[in-house]
C-alpha positions as CSV (number, residue, x, y, z in Angstrom):
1,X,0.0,0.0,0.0
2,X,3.2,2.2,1.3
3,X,4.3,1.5,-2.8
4,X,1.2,2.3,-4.4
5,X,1.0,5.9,-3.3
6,X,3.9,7.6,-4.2
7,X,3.0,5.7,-7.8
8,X,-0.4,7.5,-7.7
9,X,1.1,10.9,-7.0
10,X,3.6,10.3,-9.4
11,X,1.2,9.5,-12.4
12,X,-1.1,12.4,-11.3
13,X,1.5,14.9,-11.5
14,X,2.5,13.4,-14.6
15,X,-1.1,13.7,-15.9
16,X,-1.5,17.4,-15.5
17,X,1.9,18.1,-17.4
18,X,0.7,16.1,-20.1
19,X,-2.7,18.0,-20.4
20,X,-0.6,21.5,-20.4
21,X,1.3,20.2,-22.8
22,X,-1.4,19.1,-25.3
23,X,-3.5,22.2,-24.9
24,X,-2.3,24.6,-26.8
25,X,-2.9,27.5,-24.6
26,X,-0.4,30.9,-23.9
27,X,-1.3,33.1,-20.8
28,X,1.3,36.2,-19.7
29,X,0.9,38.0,-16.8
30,X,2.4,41.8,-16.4
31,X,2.3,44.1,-13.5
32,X,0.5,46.9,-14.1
33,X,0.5,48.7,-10.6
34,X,1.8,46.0,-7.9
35,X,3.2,48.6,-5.2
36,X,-0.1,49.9,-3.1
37,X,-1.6,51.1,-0.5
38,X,-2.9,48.8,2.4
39,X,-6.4,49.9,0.8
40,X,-5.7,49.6,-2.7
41,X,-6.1,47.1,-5.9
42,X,-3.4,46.0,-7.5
43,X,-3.9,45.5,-11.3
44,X,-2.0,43.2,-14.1
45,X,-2.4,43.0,-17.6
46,X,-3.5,39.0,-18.5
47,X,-2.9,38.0,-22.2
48,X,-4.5,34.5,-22.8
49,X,-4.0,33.4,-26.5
50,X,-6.5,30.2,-27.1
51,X,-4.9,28.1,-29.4
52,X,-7.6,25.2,-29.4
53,X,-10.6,24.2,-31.4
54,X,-13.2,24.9,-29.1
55,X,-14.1,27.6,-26.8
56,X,-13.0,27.6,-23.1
57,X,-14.0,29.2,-19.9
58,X,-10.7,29.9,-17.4
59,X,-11.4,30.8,-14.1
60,X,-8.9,31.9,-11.6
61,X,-8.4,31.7,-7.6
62,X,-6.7,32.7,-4.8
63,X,-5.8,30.4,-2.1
64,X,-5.6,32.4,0.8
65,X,-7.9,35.5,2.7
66,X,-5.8,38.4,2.4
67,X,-6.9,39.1,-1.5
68,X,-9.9,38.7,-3.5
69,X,-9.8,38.0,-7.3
70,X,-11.5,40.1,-9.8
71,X,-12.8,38.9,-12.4
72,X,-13.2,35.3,-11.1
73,X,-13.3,33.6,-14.8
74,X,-13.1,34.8,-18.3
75,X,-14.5,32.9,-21.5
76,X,-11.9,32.9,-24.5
77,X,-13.2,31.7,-28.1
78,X,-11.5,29.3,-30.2
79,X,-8.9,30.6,-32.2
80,X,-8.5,33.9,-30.2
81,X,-7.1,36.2,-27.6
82,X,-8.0,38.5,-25.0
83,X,-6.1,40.9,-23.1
84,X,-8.0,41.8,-19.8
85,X,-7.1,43.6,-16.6
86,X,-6.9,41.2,-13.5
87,X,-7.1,42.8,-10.1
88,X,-6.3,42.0,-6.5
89,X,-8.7,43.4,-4.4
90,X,-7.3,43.8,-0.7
91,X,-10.2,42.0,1.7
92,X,-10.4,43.4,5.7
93,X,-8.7,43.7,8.0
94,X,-6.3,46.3,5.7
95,X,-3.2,44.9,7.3
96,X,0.1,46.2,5.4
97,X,1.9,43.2,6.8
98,X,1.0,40.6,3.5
99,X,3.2,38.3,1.9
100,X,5.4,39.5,-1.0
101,X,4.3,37.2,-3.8
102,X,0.8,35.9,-4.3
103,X,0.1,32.5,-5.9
104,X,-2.7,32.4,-8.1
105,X,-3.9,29.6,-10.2
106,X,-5.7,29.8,-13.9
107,X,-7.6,26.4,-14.4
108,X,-9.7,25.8,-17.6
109,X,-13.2,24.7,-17.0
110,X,-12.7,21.3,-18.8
111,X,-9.2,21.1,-16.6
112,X,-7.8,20.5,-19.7
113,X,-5.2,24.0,-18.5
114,X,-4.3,24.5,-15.4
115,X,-1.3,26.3,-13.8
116,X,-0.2,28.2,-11.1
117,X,1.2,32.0,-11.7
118,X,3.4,33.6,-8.6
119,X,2.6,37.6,-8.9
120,X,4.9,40.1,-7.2
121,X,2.9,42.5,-4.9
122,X,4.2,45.3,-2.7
123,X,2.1,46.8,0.3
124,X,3.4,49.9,1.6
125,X,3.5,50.1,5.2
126,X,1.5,52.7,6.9
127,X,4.1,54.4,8.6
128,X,5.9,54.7,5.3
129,X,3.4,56.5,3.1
130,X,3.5,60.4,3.9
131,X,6.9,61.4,4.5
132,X,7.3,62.5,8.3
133,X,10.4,64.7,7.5
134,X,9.2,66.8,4.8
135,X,5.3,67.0,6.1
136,X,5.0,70.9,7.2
137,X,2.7,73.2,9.2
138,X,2.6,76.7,8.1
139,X,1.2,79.4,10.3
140,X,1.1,83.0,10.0
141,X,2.5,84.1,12.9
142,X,0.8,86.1,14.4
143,X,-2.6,85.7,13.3
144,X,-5.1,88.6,12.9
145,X,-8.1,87.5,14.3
146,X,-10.2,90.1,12.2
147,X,-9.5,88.8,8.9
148,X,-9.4,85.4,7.2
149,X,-5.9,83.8,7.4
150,X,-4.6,81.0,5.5
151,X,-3.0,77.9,7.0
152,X,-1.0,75.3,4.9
153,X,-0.1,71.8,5.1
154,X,2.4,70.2,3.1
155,X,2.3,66.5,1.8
156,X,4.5,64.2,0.5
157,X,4.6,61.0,-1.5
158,X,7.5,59.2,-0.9
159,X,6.3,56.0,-2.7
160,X,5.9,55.0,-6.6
161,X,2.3,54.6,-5.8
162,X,-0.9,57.0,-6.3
163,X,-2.4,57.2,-2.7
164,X,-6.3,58.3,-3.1
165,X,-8.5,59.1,-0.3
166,X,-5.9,61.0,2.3
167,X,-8.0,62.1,4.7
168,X,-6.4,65.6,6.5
169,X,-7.4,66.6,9.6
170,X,-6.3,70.3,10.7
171,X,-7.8,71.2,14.7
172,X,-7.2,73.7,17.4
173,X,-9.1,75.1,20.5
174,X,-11.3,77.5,17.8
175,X,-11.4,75.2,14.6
176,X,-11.4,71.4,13.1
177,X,-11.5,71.3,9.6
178,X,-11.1,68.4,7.2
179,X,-9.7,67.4,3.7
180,X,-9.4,64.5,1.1
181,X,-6.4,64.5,-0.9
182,X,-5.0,62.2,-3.6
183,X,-0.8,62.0,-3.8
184,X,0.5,61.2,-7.2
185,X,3.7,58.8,-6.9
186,X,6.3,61.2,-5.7
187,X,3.9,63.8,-5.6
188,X,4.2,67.1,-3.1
189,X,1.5,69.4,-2.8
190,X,0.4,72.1,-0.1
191,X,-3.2,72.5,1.2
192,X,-4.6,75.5,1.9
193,X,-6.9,75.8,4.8
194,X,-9.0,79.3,5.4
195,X,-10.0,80.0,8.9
196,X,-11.9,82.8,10.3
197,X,-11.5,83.9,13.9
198,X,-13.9,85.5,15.8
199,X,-12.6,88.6,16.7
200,X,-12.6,89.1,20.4
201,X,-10.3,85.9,20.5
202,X,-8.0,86.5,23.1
203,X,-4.2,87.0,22.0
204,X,-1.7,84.4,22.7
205,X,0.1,80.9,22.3
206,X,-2.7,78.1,21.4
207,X,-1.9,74.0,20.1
208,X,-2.7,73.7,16.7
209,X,-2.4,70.4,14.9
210,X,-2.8,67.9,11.2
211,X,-3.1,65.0,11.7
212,X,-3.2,62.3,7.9
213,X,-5.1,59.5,8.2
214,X,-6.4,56.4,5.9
215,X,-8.9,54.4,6.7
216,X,-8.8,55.0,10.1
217,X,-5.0,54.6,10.0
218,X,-2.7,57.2,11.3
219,X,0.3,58.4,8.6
220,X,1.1,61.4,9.9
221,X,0.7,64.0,12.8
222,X,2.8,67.0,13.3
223,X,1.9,70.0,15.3
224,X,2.8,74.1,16.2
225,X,1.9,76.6,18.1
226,X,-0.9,79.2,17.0
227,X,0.0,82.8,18.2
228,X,-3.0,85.3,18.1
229,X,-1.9,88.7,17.5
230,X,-3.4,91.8,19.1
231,X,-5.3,94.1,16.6
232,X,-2.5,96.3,14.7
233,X,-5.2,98.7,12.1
234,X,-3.6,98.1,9.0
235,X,-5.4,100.1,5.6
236,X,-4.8,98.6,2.3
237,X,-5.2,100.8,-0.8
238,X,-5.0,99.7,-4.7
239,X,-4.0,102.0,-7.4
240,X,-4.9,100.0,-11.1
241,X,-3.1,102.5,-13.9
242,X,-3.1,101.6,-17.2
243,X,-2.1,102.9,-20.6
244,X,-1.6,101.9,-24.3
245,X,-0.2,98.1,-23.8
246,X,1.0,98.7,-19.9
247,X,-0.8,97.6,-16.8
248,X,0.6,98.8,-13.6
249,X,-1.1,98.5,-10.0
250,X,-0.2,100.1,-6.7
251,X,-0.5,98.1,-3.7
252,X,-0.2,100.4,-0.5
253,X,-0.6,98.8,3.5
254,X,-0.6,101.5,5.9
255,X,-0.1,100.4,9.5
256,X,-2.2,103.0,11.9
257,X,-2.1,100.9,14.8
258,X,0.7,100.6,17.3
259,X,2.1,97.3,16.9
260,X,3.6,95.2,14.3
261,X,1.6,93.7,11.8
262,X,2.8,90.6,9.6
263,X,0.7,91.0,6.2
264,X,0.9,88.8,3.3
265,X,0.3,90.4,-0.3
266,X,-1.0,87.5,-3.2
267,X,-1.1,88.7,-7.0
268,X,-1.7,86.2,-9.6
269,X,-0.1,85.8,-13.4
270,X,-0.4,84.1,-16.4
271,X,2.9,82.2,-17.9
272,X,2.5,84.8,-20.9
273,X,1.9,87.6,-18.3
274,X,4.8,86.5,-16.2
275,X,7.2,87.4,-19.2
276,X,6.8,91.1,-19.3
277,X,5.9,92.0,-16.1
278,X,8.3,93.2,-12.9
279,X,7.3,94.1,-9.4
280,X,8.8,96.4,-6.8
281,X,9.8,94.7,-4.1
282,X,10.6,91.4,-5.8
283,X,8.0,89.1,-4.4
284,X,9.1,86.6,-1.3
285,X,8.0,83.9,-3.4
286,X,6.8,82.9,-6.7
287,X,4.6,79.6,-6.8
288,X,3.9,77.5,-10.3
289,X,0.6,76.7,-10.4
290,X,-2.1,75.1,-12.9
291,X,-3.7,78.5,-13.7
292,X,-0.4,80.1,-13.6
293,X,2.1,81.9,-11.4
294,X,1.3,82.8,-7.6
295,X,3.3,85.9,-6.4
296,X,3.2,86.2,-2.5
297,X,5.0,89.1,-0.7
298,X,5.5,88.5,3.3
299,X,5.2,92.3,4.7
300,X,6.3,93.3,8.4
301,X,4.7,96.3,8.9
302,X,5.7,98.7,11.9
303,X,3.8,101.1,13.5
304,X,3.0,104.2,11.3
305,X,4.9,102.5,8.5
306,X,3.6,102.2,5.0
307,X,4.9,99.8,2.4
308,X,3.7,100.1,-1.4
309,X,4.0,97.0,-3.7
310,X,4.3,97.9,-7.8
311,X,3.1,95.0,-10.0
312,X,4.1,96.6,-14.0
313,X,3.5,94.4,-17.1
314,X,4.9,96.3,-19.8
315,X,3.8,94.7,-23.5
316,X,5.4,98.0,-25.5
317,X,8.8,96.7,-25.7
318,X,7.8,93.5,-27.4
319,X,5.3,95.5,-29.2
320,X,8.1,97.6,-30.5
321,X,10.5,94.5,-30.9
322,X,8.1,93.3,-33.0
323,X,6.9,96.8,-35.4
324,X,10.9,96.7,-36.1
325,X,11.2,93.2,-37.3
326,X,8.1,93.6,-39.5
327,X,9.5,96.9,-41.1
328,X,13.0,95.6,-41.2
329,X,11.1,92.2,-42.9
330,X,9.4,94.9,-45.2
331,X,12.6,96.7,-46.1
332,X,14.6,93.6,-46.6
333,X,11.9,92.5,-48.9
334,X,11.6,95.6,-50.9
335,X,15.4,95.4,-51.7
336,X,15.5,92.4,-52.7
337,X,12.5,91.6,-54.8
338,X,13.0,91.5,-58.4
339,X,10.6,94.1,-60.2
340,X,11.3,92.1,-63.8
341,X,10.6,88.9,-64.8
342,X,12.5,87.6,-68.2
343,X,11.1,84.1,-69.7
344,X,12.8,82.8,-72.5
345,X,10.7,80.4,-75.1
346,X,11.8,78.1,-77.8
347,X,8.9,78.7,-80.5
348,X,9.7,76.6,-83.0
349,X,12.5,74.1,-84.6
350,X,12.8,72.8,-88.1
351,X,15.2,70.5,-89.3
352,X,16.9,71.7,-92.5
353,X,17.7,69.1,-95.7
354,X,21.4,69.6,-95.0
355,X,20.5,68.0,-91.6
356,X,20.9,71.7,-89.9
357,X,18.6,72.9,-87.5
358,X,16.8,76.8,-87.5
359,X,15.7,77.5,-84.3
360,X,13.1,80.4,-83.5
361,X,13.4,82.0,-80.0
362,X,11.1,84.4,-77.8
363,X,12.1,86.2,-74.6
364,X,9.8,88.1,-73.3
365,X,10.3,90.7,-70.7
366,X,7.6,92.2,-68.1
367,X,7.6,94.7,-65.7
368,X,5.8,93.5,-63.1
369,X,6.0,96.9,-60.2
370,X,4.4,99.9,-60.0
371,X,6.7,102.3,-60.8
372,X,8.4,102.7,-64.4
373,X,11.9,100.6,-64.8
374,X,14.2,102.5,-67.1
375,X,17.6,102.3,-69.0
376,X,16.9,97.8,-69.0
377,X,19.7,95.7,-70.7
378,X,18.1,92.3,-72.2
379,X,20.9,90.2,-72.9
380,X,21.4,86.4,-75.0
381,X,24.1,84.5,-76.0
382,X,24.0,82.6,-78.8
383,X,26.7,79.6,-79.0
384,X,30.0,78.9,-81.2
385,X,28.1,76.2,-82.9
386,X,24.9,79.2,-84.3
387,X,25.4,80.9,-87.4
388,X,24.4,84.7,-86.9
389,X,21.0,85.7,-85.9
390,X,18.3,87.1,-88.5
391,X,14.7,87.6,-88.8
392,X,14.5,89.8,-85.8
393,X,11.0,91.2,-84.3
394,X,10.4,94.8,-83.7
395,X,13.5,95.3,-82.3
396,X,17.0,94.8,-83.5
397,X,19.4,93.7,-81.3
398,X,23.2,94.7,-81.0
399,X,25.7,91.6,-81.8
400,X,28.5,91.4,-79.9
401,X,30.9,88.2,-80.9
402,X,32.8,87.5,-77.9
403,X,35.0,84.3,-77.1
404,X,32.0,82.3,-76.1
405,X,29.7,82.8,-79.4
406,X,27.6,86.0,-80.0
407,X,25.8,87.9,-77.6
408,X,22.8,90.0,-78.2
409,X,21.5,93.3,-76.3
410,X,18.4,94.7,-76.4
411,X,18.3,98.3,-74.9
412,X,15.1,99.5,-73.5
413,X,14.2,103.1,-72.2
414,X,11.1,103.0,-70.5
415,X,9.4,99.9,-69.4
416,X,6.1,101.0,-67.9
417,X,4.2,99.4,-64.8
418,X,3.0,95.6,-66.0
419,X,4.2,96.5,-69.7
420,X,5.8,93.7,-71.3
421,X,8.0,93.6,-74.2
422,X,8.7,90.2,-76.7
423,X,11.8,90.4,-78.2
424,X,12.3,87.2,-80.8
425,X,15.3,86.0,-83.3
426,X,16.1,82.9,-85.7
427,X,19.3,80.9,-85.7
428,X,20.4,78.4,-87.7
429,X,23.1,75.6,-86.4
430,X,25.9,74.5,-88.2
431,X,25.6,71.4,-86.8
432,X,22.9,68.3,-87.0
433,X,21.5,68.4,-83.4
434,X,21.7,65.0,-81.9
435,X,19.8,64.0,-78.6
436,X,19.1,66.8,-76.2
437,X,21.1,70.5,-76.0
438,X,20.6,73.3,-73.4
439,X,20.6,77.1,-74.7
440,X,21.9,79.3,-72.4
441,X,19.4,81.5,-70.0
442,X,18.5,85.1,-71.2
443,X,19.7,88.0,-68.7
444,X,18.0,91.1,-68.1
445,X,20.0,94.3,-65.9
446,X,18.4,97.1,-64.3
447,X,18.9,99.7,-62.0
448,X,17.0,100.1,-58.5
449,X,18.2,103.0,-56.6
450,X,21.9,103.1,-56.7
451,X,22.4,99.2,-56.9
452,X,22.5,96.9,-59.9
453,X,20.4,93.9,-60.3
454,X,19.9,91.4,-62.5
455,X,17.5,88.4,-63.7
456,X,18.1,85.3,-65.5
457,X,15.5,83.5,-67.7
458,X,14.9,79.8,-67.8
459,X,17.2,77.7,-69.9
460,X,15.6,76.2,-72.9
461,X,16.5,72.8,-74.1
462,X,16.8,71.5,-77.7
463,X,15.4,68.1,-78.7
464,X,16.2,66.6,-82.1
């Protein structure tokens, strides 16, 4: 009987490696967020690729209390794949003490598949979450029990884990107030908590504390003292100026009372309107935030003292910048544009009995300003291989017979706005034109103020 067992076991085991091995089934598992919160899911992307002839149902479990398993089964069609999201969802009580790796298995409903897959899982621990050395209370100090005052806490993230559902807890003798918060993985932010006082609160030294929780579990606590000021009469006065692209306001604290008075001054700019604008005093502080920039200016105030704050954005500069670019892109363009356009045309070819070629060519020449052109030099060259010129339009060219065949120049006096003028001539080669020739471009000179330009024409080619 001792014998028979181990045999059993043996041919089992063997059994379910050969039904893995003959279904032809893939499954992949990736983390998609595995380091959490004692609260939160953690996620994995599942790839099952169904290989078989049929359709099949996989379900998958968890052997143990601390997780539940969501979904609990999936159903794959034959021939296909799915990708799907599989989550851990953490069961009560939220311990943060759970094992490392979690074994899950993925059977098929016909236990034709079955395996076991060991995901890694990280739960932070409580006392890890909010960083204790970089969590800060900020009080005014003193605080004016006449006006609303502003109390932040700061929060970080340490962890490469989203924590949603912080709950902050900020409480003294006069006031408990409460926030959610969510902390993006390595996230710091600063909550702003207003409080109003009633005024005939008595001035001194009082606890105030913040205390972060989740579920129920303490993260962080860190306390200060609150000091209520006596009542220092302190007048504020705001000056808005503005003018053609400048915006300029005057902000003037007057202290009348007779003891110090610690005032904070908040202005708010865009990214654009941070770029041109400057402040007298520079500002204690300047926060990024999403609707822009947050200046804040931290004023002591004596008795009788006064204390004006200039807030200037100033466009005209770039506005100017901007005029002298255009006018210089103006200028630069004027200079250089070419008031006369010169296209030359091959109008005809005929092929000779000798085997010569006569060729007939048109240039024509535009003006194409607003203002007359005068004193214009249209000028062609005619190659080695081109007997002289004839048959000239209305014009008759000069010949000049230079080194590199004969040139030709037209002289015009007056070319009006958008006239054009069509000069044309007929050469005859002295050779048989074989394949494909170029003829050179025509040129056209002119003067525009004191400086000499010129255009060339396309070149022509010459197919035999």
């Amino acid at each position: 009987m001792k014998k028979i067992l181990p045999l059993t076991l043996i041919l089992l085991l063997l059994n379910i490696y050969f039904i893995n091995a003959v279904t032809d089934v893939d499954i992949k598992i990736v983390p998609i967020k595995n380091t959490v919160a004692p609260i939160q899911n953690a996620t994995y992307s599942v790839s099952i690729v169904n290989n078989e002839n049929r359709d099949m149902v996989f379900g998958f479990r968890y052997f143990g209390v601390d997780w539940r398993v969501n979904p609990e089964k999936v159903t794959i069609p034959a021939f296909s794949n799915k990708n799907l999201v599989l989550s851990l969802v953490p069961q009560p009580p939220f311990i943060d003490d759970k094992p490392k790796v979690v074994r899950i298995k993925i059977t098929s409903l016909d236990q034709a598949y079955s395996n076991d897959f060991f995901l890694d899982v990280f739960v932070l621990k409580y006392k890890e979450i909010v960083d204790q050395s970089d969590a800060n209370l900020i009080v005014p100090d003193p605080i004016d029990p006449r006006k609303p005052t502003v109390i932040n806490v700061r929060l970080s993230n340490t962890k490469d884990a989203s924590l949603d559902g912080l709950n902050v807890k900020l409480e003294s003798p006069f006031f408990v107030q409460k926030k959610i918060v969510s902390l993006g993985p390595s996230e710091t932010t600063t909550l702003d908590f207003k409080i109003e006082l009633k005024e005939d609160t008595e001035f001194g030294a009082y606890p105030i504390s913040a205390t972060v929780t989740l579920e129920n579990r303490l993260l962080a606590n860190f306390s200060k003292q609150m000091k209520i000021g006596s009542y220092p009469n302190v007048i504020e006065k705001q000056s808005p100026k503005s003018g053609f692209l400048l915006n300029v306001i005057e902000i003037t604290k007057n202290n009348e009372g007779n003891i110090i008075s610690y005032e904070v001054v908040t202005k708010r700019l865009t990214s654009f309107e941070k770029l041109f604008t400057k402040t007298t005093p520079k500002p204690t502080s300047i926060e990024k935030t999403e609707s822009g920039y947050l200046y804040r200016w931290n004023l002591q105030l004596g008795p009788g003292e006064t204390k004006t704050i200039v807030v200037e954005t100033n466009y005209r500069v770039f506005f100017a910048i901007v005029v002298i670019l255009v006018i210089l892109a103006i200028v630069v363009y004027l200079m250089t544009k070419r008031d006369i356009a010169i296209r030359k045309r091959l109008v005809s070819i005929k092929k000779e009995a000798d085997g010569t070629s006569t060729i007939k060519i048109s240039i024509v020449l535009k003006n194409k300003g607003f203002n007359k052109i005068h004193n214009v030099k249209v000028m062609d060259r005619v190659p080695k291989i081109v007997e002289i010129p004839h048959e000239f339009g209305t014009a008759h060219p000069k010949i000049l017979d230079t080194s590199q065949g004969m040139q030709l120049i037209w002289e015009v006096v007056t070319l009006n706005p958008q006239e054009e003028r069509i000069f044309s001539y007929k050469a005859k080669s002295r050779l048989q034109i074989i394949g494909k020739a170029t003829i050179p471009s025509a040129v056209a000179k002119y003067l525009k103020g004191n400086r000499s330009l010129t255009v060339s024409s396309n070149p022509e080619q010459l197919f035999s």
